[in-house]
MARZA-789386 format. One record per atom (N, C-alpha, C, O): residue in one letter; x, y, z. Coordinates in steps of 0.05 Angstrom, whole numbers, padded with zeros to 5 digits, always signed. Atoms other than C-alpha are relative to their C-alpha. Example, Ala and Ser with C-alpha at 12.3 -4.5 7.8 and 13.67 -1.06 7.14 Angstrom:
2
a+00018-00024+00000
a+00246-00090+00156
a+00018+00024+00000
a+00039+00024+00013
s-00016-00024-00001
s+00273-00021+00143
s-00015+00022+00014
s-00005+00044+00018
//
This chain:
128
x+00016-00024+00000
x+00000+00000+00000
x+00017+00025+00000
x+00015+00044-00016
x-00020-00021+00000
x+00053+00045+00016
x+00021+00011-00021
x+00037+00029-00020
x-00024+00001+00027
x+00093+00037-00054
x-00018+00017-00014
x-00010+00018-00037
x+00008-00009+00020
x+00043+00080-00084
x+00005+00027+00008
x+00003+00046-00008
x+00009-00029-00017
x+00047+00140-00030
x+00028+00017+00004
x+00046+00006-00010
x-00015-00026+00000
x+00099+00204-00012
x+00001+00002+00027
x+00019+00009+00042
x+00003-00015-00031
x+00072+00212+00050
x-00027-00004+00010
x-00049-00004-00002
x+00029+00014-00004
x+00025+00188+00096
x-00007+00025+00034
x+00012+00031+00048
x+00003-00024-00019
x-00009+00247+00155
x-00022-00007+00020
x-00044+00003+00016
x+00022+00008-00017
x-00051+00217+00211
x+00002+00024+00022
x+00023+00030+00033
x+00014-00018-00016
x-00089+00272+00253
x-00015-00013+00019
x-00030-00030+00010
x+00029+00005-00020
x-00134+00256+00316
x+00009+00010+00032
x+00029+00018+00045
x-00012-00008-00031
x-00142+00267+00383
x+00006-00028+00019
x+00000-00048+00006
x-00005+00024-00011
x-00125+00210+00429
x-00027-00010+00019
x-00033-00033+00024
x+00016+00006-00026
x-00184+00222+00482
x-00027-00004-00013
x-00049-00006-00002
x+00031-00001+00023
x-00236+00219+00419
x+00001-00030-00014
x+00017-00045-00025
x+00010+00026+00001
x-00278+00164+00414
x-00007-00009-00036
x-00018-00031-00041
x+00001+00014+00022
x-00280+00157+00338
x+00033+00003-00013
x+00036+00011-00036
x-00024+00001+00006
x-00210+00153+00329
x+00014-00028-00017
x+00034-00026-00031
x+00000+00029+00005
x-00213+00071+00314
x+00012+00008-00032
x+00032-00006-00035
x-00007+00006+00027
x-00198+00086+00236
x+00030+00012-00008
x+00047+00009-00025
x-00033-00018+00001
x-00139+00129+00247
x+00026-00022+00010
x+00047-00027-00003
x-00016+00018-00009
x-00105+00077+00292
x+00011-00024-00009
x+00033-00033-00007
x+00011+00017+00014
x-00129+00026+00255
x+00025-00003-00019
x+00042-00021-00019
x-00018+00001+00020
x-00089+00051+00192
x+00028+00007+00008
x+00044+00009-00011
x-00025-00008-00006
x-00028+00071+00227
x+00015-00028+00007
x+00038-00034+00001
x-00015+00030+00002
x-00017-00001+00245
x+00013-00007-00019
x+00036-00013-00025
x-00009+00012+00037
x-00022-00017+00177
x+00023+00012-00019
x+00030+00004-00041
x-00015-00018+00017
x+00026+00035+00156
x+00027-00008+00020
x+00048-00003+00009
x-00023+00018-00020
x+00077+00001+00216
x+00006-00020-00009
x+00028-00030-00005
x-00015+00036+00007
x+00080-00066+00187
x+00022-00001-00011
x+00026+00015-00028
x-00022+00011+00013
x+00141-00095+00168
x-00008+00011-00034
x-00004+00031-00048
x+00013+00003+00029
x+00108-00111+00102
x+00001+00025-00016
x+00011+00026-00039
x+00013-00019+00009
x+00082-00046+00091
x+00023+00017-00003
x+00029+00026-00026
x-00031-00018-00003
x+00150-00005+00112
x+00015-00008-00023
x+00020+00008-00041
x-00012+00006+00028
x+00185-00042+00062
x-00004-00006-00029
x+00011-00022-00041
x+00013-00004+00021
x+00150-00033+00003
x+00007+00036-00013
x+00012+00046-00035
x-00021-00029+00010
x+00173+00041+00013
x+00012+00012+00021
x-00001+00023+00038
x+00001-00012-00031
x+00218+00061+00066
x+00005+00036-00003
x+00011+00052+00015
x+00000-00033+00001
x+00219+00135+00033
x-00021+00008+00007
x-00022+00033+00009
x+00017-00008+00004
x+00154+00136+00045
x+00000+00021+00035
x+00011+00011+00055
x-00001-00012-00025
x+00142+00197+00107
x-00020-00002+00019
x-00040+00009+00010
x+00024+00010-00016
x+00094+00176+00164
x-00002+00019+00015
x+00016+00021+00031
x-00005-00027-00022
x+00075+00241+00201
x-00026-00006+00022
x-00049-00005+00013
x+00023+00005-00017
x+00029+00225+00263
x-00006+00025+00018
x+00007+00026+00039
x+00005-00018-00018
x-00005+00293+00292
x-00017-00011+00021
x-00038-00021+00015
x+00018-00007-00026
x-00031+00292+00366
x-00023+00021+00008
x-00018+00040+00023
x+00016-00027+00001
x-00083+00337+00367
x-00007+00000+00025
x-00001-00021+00037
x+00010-00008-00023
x-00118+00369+00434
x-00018+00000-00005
x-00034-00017+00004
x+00021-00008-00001
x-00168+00405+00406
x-00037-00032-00006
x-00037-00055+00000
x+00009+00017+00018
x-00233+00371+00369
x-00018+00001-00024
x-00042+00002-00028
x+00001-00004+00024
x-00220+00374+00302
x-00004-00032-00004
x+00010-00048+00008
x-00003+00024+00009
x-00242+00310+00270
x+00020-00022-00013
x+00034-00020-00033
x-00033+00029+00002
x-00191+00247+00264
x-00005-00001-00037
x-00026-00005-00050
x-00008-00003+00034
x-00164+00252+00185
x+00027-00006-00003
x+00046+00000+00011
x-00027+00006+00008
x-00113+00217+00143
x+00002+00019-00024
x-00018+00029-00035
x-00009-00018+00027
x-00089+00257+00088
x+00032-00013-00012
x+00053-00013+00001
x-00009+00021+00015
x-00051+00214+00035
x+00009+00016-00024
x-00006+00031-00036
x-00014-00015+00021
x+00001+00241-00016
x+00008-00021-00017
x+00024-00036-00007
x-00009+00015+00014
x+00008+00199-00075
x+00031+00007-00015
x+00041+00029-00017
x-00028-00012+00016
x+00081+00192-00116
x+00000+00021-00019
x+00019+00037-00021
x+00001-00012+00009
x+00053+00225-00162
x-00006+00033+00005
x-00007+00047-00015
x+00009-00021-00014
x+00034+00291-00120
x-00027+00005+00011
x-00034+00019+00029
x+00029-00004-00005
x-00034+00285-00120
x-00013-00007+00030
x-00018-00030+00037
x+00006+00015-00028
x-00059+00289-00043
x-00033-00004+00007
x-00050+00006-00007
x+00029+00015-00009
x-00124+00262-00014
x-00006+00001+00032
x+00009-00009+00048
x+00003+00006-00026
x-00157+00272+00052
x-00023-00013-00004
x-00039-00010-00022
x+00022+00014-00002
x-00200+00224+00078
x-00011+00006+00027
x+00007+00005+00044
x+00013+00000-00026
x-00252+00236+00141
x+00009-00034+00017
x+00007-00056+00006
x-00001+00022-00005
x-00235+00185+00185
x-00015-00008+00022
x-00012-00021+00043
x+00029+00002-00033
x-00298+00188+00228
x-00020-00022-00010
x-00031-00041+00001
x+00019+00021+00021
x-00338+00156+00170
x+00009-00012-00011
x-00007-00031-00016
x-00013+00018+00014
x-00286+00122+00132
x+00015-00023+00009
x+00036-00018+00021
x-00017+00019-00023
x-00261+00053+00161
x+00025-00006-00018
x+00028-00002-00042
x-00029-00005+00012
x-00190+00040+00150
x+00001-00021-00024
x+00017-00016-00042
x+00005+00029+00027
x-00203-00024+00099
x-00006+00015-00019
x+00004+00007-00040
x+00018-00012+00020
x-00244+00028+00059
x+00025+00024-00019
x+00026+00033-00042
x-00019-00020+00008
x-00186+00074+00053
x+00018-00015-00015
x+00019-00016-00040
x-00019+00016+00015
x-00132+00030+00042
x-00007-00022-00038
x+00010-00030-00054
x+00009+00012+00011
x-00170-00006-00008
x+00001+00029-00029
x+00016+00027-00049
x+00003-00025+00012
x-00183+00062-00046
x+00030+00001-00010
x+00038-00007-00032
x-00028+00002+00009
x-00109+00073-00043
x+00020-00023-00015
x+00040-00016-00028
x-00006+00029+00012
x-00088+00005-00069
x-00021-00002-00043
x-00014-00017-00060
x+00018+00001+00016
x-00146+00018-00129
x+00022+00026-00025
x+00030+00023-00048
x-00010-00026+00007
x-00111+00088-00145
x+00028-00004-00006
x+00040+00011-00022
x-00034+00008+00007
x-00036+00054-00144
x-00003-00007-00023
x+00012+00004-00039
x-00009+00018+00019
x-00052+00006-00198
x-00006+00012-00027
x+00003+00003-00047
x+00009-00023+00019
x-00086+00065-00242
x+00030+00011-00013
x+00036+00014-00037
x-00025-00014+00006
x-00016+00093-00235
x+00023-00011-00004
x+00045-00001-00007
x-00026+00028+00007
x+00027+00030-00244
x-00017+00005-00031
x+00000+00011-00048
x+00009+00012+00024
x-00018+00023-00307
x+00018+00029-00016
x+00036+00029-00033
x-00015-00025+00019
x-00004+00100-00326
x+00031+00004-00012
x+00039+00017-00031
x-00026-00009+00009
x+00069+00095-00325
x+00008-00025-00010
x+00032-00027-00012
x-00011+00014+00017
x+00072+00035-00360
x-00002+00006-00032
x+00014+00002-00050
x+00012-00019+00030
x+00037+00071-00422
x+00018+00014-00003
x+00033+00010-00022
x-00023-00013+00002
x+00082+00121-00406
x+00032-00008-00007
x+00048+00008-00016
x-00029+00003+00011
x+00147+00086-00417
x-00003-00012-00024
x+00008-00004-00044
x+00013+00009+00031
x+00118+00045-00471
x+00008+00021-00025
x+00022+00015-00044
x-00007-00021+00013
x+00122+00113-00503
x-00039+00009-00013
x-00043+00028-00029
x+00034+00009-00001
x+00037+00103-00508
x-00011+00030+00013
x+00001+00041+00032
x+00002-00020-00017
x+00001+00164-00492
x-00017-00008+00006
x-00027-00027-00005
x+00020+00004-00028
x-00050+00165-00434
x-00009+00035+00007
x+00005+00055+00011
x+00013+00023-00004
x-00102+00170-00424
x-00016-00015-00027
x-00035-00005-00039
x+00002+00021+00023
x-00110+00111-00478
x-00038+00012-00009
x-00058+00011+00007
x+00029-00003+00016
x-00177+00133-00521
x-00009-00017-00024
x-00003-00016-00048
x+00022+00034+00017
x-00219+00070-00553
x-00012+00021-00023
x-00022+00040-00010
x+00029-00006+00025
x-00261+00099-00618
x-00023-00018+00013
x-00022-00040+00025
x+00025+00005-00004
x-00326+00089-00605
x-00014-00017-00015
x-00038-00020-00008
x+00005+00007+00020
x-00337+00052-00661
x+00020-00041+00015
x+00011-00064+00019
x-00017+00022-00010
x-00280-00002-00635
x-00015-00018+00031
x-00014-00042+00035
x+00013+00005-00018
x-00318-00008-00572
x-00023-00017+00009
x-00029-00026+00031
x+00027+00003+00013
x-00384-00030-00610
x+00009-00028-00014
x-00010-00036-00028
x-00010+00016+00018
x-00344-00088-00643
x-00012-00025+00012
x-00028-00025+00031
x+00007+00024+00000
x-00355-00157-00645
x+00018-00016+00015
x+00037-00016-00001
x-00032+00014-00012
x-00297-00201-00597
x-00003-00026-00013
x-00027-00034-00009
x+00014+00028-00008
x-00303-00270-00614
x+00015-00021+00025
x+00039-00022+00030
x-00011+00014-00019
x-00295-00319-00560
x+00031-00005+00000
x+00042+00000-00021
x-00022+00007+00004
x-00226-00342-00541
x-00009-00034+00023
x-00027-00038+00039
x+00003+00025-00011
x-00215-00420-00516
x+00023-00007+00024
x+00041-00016+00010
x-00021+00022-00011
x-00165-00450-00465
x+00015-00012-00014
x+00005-00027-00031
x-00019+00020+00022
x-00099-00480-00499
x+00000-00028+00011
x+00013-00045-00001
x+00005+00020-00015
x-00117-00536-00451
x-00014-00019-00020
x-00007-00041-00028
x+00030+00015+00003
x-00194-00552-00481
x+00015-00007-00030
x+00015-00029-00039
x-00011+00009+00029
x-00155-00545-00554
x+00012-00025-00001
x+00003-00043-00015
x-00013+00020+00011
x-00102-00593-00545
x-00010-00035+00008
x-00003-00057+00000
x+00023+00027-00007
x-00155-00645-00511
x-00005-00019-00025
x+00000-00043-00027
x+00017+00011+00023
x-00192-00652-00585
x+00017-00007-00017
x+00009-00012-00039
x-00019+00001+00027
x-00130-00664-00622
x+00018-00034+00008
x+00035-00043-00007
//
């Protein structure tokens, strides 16, 4: 999860009772697993007093940052999100080196086409 991100910003207060998704994902951003996937990646954990609502705010490699409420959002829902949004951007920069530009545009016409089935090289070499 972390190979896709820049920087990861957990906010909350400690004495606030919807905090569970904040904690939640900070684990997840502790794991072994997770650390080494990127150890550039920057894990900034604010303590807050006041009560401002518990928020991750998520910087992808690409710059693009994201906050998420984390009062309503459970941490599966996030990470999941983030993991959805990596592979968008694994896809983009494979186009990109390809030399392919992006974002790839179908004709409308191509779209409308006919596929025909494809078989298993398995079921083929059965009948032969």
């Amino acid at each position: 999860m972390l190979k896709f991100l820049s920087k990861v910003r957990i906010e909350f207060n400690a004495l606030d009772p919807r905090t569970a998704s904040c904690l939640e994902f900070l684990a997840q951003c502790n794991a072994r697993k997770a650390k080494e996937s990127n150890p550039a990646c920057q894990l900034l954990v604010k303590r807050r007093t006041d009560d401002h609502p518990p928020q991750i705010t998520v910087t992808f490699v690409n710059g693009v940052e994201e906050v998420f409420d984390a009062t309503t959002t459970p941490a599966q829902a996030i990470r999941n999100m983030i993991l959805e949004k990596g592979q968008h951007l694994e896809t983009e920069q494979m186009f990109r080196e390809a030399g392919e530009a992006w974002p790839v545009i179908i004709p409308e016409e191509e779209l409308h086409q006919f596929a025909p089935g494809t078989k298993p090289r398995k079921a083929e070499e059965k009948k032969q």
